[in-house]
Backbone atoms as SQL, in Angstrom:
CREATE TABLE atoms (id INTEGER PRIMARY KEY, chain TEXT, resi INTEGER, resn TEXT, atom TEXT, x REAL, y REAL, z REAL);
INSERT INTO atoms VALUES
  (1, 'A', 1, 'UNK', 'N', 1.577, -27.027, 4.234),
  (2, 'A', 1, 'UNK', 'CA', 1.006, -25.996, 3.402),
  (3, 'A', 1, 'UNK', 'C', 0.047, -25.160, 4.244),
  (4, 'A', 2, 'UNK', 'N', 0.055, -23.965, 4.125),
  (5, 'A', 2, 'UNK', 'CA', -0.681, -22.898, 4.537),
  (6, 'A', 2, 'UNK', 'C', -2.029, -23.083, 4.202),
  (7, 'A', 3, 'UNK', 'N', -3.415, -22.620, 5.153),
  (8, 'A', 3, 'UNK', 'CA', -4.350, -22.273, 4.412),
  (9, 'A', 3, 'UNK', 'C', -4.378, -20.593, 3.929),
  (10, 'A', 4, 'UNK', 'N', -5.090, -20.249, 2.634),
  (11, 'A', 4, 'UNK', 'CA', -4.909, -19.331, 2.296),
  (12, 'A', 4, 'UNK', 'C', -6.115, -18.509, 3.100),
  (13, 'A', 5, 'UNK', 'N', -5.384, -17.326, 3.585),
  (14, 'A', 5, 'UNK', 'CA', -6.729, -16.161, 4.289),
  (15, 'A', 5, 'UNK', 'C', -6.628, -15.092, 4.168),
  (16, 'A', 6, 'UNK', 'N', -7.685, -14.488, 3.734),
  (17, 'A', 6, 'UNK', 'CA', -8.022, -13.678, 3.167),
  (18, 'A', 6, 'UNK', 'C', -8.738, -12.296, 4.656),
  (19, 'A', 7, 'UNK', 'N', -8.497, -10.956, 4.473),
  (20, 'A', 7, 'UNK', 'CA', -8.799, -9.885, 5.226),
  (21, 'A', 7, 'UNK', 'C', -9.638, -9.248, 4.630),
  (22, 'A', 8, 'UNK', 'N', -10.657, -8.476, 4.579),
  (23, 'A', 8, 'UNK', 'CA', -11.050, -7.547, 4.089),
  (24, 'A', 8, 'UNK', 'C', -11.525, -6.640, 4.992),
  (25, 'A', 9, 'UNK', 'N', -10.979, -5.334, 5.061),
  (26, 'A', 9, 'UNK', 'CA', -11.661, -3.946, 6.005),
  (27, 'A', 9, 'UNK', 'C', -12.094, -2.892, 5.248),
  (28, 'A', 10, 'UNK', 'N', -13.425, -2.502, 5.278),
  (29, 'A', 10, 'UNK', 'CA', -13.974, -1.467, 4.499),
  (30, 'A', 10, 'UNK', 'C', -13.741, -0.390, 5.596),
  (31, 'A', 11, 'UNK', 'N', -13.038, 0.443, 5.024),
  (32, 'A', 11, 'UNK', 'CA', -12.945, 2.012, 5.806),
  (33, 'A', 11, 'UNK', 'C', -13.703, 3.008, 4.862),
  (34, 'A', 12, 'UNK', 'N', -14.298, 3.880, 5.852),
  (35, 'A', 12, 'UNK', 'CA', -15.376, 5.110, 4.765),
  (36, 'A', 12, 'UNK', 'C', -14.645, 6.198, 5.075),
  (37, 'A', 13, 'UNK', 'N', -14.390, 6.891, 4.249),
  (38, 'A', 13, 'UNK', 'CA', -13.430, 7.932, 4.123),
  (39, 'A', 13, 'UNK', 'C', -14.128, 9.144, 3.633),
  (40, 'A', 14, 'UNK', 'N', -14.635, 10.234, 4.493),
  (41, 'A', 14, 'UNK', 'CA', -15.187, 11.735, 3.869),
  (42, 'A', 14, 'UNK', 'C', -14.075, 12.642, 3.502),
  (43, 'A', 15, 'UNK', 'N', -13.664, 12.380, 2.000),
  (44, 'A', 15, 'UNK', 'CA', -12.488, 12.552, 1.046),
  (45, 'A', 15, 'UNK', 'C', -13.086, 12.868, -0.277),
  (46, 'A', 16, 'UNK', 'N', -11.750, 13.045, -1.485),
  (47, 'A', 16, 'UNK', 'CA', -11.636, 13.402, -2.750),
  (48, 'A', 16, 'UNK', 'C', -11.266, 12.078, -3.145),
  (49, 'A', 17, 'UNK', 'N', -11.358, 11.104, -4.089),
  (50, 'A', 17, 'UNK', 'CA', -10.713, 10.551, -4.422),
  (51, 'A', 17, 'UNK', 'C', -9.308, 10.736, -4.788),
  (52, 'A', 18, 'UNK', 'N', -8.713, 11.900, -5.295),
  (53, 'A', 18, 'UNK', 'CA', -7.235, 12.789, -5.563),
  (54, 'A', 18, 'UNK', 'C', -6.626, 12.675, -4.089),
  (55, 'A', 19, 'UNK', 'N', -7.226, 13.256, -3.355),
  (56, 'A', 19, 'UNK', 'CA', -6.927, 13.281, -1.981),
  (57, 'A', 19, 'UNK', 'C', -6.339, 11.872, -1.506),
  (58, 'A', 20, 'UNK', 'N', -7.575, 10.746, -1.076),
  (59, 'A', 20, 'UNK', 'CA', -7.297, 9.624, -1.033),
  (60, 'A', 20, 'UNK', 'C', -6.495, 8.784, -1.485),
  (61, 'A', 21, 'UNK', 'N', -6.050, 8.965, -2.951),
  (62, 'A', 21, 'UNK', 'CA', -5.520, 8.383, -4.009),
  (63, 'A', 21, 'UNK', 'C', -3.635, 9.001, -3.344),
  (64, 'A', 22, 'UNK', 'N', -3.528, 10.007, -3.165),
  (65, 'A', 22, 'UNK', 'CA', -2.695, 11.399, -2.715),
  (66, 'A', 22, 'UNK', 'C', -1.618, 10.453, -1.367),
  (67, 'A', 23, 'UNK', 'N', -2.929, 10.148, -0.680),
  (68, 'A', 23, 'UNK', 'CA', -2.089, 9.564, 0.869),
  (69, 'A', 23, 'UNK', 'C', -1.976, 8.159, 0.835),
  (70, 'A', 24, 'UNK', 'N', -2.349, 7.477, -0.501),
  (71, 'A', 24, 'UNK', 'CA', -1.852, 5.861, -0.670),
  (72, 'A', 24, 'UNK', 'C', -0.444, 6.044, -1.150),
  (73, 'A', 25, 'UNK', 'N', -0.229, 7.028, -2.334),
  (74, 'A', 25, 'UNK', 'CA', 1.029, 7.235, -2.829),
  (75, 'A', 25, 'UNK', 'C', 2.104, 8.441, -3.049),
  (76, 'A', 26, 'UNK', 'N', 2.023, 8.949, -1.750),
  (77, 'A', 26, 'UNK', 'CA', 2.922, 9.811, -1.958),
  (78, 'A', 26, 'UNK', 'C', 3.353, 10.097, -0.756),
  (79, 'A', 27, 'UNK', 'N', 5.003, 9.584, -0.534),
  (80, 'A', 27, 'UNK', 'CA', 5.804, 9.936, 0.709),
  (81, 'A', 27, 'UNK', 'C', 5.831, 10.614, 1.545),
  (82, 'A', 28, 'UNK', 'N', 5.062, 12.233, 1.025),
  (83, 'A', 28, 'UNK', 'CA', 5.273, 13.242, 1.748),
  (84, 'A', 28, 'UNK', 'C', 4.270, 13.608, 2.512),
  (85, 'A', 29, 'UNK', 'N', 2.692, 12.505, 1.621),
  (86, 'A', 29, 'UNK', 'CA', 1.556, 12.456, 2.368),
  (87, 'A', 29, 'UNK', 'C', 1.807, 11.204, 3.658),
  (88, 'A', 30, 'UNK', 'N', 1.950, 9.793, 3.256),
  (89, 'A', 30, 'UNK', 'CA', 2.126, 8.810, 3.685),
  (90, 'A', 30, 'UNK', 'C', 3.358, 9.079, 5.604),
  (91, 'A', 31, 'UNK', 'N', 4.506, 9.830, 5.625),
  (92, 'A', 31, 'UNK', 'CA', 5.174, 10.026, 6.238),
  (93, 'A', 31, 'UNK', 'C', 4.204, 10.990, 6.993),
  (94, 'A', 32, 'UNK', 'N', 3.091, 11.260, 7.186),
  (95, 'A', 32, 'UNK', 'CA', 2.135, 11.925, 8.030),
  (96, 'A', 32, 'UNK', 'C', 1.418, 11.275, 8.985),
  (97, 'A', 33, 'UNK', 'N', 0.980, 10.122, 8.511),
  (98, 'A', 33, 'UNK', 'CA', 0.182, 9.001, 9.379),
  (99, 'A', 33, 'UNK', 'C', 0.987, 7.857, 8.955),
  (100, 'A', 34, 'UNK', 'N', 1.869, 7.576, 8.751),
  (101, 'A', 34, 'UNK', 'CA', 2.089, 6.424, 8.365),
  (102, 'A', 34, 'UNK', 'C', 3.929, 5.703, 9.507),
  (103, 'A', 35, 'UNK', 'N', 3.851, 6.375, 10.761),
  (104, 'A', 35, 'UNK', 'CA', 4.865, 6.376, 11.827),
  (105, 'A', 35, 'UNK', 'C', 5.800, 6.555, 10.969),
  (106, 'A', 36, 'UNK', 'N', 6.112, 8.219, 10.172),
  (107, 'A', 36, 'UNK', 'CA', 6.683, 8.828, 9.558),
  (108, 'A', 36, 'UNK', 'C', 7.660, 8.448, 8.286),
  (109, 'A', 37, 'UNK', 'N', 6.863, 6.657, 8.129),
  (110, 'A', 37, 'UNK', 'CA', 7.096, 6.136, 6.774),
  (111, 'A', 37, 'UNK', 'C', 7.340, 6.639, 5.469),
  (112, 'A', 38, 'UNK', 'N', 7.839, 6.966, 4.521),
  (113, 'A', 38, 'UNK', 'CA', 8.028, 7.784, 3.778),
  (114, 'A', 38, 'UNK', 'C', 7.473, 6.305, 2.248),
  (115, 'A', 39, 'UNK', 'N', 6.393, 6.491, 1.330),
  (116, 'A', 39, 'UNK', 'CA', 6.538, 5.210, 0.375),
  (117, 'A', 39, 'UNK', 'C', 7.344, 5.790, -0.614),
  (118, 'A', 40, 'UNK', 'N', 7.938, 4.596, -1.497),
  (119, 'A', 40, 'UNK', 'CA', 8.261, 5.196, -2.451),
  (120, 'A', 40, 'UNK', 'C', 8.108, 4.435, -3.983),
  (121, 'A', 41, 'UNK', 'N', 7.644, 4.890, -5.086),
  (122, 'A', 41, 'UNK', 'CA', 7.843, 3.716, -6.102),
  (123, 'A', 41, 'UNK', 'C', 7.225, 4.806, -7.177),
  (124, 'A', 42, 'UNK', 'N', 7.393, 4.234, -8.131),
  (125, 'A', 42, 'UNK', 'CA', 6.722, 4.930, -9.289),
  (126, 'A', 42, 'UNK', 'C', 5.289, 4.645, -9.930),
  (127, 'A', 43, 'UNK', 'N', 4.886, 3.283, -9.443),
  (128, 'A', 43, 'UNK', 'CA', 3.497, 2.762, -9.305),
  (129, 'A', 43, 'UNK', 'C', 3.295, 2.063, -11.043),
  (130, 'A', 44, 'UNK', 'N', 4.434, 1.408, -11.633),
  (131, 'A', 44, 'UNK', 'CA', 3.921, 0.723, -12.625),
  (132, 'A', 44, 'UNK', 'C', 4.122, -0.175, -12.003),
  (133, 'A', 45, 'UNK', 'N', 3.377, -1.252, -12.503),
  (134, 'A', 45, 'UNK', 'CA', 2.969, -3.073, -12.434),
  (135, 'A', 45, 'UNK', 'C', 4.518, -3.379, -12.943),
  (136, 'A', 46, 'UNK', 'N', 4.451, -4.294, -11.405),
  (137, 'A', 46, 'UNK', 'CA', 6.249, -4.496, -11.841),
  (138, 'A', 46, 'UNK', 'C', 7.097, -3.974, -10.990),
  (139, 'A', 47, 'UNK', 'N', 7.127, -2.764, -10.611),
  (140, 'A', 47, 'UNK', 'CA', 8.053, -1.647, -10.311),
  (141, 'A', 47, 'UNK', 'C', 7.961, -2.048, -8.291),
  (142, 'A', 48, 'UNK', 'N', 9.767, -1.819, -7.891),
  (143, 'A', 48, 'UNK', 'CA', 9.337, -1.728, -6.660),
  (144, 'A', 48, 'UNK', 'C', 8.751, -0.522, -5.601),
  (145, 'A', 49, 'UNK', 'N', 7.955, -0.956, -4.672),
  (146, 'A', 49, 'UNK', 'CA', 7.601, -0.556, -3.680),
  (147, 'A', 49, 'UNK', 'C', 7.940, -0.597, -2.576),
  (148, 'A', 50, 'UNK', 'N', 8.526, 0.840, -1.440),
  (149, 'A', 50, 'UNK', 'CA', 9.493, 0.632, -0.453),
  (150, 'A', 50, 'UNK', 'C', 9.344, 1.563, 0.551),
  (151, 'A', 51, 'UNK', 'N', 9.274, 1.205, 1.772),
  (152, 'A', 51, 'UNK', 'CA', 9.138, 2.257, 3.108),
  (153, 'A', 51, 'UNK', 'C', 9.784, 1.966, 3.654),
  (154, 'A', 52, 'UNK', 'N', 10.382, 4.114, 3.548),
  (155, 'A', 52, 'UNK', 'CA', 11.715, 3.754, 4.116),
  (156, 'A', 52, 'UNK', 'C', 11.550, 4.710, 5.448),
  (157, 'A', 53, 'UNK', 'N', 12.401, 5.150, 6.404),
  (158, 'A', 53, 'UNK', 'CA', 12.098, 5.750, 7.221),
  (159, 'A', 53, 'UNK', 'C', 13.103, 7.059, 7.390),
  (160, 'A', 54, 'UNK', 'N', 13.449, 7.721, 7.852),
  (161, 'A', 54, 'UNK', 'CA', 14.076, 9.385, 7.565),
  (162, 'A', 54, 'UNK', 'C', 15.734, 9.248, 7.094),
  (163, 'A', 55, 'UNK', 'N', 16.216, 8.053, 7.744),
  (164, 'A', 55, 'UNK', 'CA', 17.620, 7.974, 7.393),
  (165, 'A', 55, 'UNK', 'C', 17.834, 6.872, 6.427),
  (166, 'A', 56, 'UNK', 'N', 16.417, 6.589, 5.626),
  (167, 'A', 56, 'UNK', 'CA', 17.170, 6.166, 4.164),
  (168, 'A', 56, 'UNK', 'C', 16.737, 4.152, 4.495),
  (169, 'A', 57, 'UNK', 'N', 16.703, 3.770, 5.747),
  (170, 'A', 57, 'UNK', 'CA', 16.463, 2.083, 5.955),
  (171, 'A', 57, 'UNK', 'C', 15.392, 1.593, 5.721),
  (172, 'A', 58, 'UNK', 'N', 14.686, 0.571, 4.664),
  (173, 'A', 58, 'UNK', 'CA', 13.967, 0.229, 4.097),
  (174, 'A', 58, 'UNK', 'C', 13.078, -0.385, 5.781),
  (175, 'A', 59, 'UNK', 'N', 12.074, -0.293, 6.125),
  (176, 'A', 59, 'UNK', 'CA', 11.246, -1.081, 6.826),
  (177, 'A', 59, 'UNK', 'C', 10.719, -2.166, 6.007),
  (178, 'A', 60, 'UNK', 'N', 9.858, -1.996, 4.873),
  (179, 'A', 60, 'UNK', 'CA', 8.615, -3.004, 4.141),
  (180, 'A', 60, 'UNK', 'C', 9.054, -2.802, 2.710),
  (181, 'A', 61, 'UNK', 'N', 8.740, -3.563, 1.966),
  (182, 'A', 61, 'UNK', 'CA', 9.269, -3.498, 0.346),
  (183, 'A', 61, 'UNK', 'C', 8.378, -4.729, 0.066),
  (184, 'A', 62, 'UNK', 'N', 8.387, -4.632, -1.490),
  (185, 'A', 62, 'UNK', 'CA', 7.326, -5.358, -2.635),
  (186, 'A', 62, 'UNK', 'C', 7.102, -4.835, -3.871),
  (187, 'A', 63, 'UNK', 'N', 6.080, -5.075, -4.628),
  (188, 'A', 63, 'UNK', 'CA', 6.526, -4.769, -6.027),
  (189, 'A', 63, 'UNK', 'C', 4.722, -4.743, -6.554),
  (190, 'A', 64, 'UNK', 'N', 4.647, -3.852, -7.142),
  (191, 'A', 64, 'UNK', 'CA', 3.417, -3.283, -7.742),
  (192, 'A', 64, 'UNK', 'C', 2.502, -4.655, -8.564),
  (193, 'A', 65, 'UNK', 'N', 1.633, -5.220, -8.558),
  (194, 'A', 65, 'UNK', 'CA', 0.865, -5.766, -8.824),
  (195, 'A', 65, 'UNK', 'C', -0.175, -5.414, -9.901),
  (196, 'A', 66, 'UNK', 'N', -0.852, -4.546, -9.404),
  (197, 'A', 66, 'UNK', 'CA', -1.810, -3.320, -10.595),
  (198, 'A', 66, 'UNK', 'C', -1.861, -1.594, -9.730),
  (199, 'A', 67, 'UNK', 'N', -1.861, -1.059, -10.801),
  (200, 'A', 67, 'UNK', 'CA', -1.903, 0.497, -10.486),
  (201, 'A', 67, 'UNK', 'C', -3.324, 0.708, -11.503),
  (202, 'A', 68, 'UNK', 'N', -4.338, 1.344, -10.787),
  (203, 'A', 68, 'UNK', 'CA', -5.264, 1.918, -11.974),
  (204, 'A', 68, 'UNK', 'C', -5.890, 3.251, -11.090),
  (205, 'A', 69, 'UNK', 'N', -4.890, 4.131, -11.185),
  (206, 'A', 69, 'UNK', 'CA', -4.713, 5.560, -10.570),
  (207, 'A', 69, 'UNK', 'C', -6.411, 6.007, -10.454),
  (208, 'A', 70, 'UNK', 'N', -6.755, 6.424, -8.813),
  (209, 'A', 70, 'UNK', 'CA', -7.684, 6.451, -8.372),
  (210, 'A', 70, 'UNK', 'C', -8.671, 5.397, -8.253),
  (211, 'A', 71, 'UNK', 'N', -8.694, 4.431, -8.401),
  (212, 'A', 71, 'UNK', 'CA', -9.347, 3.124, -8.537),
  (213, 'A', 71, 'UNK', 'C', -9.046, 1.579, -7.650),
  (214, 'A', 72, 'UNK', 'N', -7.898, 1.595, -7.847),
  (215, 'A', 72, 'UNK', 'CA', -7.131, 0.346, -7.308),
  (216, 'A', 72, 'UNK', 'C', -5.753, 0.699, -7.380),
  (217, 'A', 73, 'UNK', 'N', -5.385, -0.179, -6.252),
  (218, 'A', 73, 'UNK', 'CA', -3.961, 0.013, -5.785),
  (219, 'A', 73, 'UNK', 'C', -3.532, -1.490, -5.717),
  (220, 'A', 74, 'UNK', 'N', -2.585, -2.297, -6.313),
  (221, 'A', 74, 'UNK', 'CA', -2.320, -3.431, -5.380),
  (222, 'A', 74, 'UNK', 'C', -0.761, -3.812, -5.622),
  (223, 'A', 75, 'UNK', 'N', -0.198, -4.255, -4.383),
  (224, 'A', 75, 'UNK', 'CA', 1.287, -4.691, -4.358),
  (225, 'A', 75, 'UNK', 'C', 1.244, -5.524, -3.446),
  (226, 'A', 76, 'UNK', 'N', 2.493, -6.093, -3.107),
  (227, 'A', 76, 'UNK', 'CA', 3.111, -7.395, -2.011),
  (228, 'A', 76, 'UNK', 'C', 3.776, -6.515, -1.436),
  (229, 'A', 77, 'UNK', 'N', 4.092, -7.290, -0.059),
  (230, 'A', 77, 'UNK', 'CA', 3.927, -6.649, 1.589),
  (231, 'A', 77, 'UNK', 'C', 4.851, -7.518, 1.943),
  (232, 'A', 78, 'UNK', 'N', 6.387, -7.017, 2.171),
  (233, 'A', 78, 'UNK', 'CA', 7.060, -8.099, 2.769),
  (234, 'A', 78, 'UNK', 'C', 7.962, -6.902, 3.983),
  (235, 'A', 79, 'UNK', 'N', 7.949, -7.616, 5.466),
  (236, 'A', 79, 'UNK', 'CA', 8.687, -6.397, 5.949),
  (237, 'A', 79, 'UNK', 'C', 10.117, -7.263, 6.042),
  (238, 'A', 80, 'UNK', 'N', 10.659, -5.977, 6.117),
  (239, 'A', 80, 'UNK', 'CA', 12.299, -5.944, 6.496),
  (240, 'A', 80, 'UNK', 'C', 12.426, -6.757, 7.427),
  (241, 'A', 81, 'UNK', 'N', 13.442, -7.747, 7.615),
  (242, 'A', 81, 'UNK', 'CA', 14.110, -8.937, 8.530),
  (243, 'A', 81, 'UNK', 'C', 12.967, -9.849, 8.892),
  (244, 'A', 82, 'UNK', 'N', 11.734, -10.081, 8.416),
  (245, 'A', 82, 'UNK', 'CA', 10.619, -11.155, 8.672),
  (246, 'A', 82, 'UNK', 'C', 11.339, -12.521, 7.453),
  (247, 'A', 83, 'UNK', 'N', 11.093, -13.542, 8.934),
  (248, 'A', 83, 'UNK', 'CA', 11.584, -14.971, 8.196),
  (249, 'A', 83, 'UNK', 'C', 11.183, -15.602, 8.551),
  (250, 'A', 84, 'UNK', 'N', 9.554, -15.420, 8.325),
  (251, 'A', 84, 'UNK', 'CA', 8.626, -16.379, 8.052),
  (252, 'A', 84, 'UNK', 'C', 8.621, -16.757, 7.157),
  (253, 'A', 85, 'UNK', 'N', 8.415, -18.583, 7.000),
  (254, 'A', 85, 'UNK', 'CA', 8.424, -19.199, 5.960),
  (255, 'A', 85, 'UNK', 'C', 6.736, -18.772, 4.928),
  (256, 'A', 86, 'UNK', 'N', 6.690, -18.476, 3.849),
  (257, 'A', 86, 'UNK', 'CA', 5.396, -18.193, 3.568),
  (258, 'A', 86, 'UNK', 'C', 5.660, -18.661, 1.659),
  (259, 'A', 87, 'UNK', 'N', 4.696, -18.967, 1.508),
  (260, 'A', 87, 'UNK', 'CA', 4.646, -19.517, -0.375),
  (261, 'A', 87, 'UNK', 'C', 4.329, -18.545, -0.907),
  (262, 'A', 88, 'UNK', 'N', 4.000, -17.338, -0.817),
  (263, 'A', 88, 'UNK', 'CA', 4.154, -16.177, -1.661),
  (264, 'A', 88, 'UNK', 'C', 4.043, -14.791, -0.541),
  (265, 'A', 89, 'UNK', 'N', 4.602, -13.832, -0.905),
  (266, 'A', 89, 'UNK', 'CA', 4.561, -12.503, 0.229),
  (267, 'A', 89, 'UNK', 'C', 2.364, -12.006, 0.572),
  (268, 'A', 90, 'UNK', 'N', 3.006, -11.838, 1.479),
  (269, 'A', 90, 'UNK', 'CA', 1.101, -10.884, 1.398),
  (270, 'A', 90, 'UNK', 'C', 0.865, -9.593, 0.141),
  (271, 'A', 91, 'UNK', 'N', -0.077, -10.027, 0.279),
  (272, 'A', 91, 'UNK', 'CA', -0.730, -9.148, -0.736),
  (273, 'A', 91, 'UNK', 'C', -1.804, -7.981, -0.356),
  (274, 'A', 92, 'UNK', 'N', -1.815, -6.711, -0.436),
  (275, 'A', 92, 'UNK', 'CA', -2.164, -5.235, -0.615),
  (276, 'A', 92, 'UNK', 'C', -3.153, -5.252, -1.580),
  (277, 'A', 93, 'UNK', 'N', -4.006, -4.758, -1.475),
  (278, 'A', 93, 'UNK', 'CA', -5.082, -4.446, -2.352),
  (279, 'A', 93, 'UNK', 'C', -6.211, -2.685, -1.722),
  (280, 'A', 94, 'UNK', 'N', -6.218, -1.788, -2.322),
  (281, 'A', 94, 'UNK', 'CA', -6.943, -1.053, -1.930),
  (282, 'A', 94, 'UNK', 'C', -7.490, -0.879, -3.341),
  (283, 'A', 95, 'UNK', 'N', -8.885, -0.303, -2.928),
  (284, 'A', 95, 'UNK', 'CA', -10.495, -0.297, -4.508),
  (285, 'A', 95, 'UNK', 'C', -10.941, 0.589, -3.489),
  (286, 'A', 96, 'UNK', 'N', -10.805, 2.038, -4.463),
  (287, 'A', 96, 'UNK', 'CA', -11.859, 2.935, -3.683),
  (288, 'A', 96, 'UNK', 'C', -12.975, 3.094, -4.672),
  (289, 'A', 97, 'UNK', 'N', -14.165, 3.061, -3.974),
  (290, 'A', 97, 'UNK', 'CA', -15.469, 3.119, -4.518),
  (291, 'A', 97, 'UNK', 'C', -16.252, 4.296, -3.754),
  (292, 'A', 98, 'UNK', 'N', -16.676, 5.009, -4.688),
  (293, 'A', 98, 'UNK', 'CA', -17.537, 6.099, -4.508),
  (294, 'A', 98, 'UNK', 'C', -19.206, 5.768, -3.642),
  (295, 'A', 99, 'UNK', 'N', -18.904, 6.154, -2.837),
  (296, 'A', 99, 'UNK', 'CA', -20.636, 6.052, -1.707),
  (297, 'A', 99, 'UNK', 'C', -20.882, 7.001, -1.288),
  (298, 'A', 100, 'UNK', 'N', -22.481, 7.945, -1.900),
  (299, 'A', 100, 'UNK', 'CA', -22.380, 8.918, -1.388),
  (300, 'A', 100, 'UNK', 'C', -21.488, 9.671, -1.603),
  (301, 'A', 101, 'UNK', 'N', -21.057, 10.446, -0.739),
  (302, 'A', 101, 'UNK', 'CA', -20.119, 11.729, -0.295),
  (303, 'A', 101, 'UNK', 'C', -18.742, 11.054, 0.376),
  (304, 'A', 102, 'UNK', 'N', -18.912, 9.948, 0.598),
  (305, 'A', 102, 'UNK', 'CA', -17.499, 9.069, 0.846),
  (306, 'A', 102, 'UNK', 'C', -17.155, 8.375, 0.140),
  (307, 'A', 103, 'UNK', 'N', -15.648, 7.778, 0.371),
  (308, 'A', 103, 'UNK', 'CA', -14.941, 6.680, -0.457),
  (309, 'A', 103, 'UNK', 'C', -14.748, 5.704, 0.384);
């Protein structure tokens, strides 16, 4: 059995929350910085989540966890052809919080 571990990275972002919110979910933002990743999903709890790359081949896929538009983001993180043995996929979590003039 695995021990369970946990990441956390606070990034400060001099942004909109819309903005921010903008380049977590949307392909056309994401395929900008994201080594021209394109995401794709509709963002209900439940629903899959998938990066694909220009000719259509899934890299990473998973499935929405919670959506609470501008607030929290969270899904599972499994990439394409990884066969690592693991008891549940990784887990995604972004919480933007207002500081100041950043997120």
């Amino acid at each position: 059995m695995m021990k369970k571990t946990t990441f956390v990275y606070p990034i400060y972002i001099a942004t909109t929350p819309e903005k921010l919110w903008e380049a977590l979910t949307s392909g056309e933002v994401t395929e900008k910085y994201h080594f021209g990743l394109q995401v794709k999903s509709d963002w209900q709890e439940g629903s899959a989540v998938k990066y694909l790359l220009d000719d259509g081949r899934i890299t990473d896929h998973g499935h929405v966890l919670k959506c609470e538009p501008l607030h929290l983001l969270s899904f599972t993180w499994i990439m394409a052809g990884d066969e690592t043995p693991r008891e549940q996929p990784t887990r995604v979590t972004f919480e933007l919080q207002k500081m100041d003039e950043r997120l």
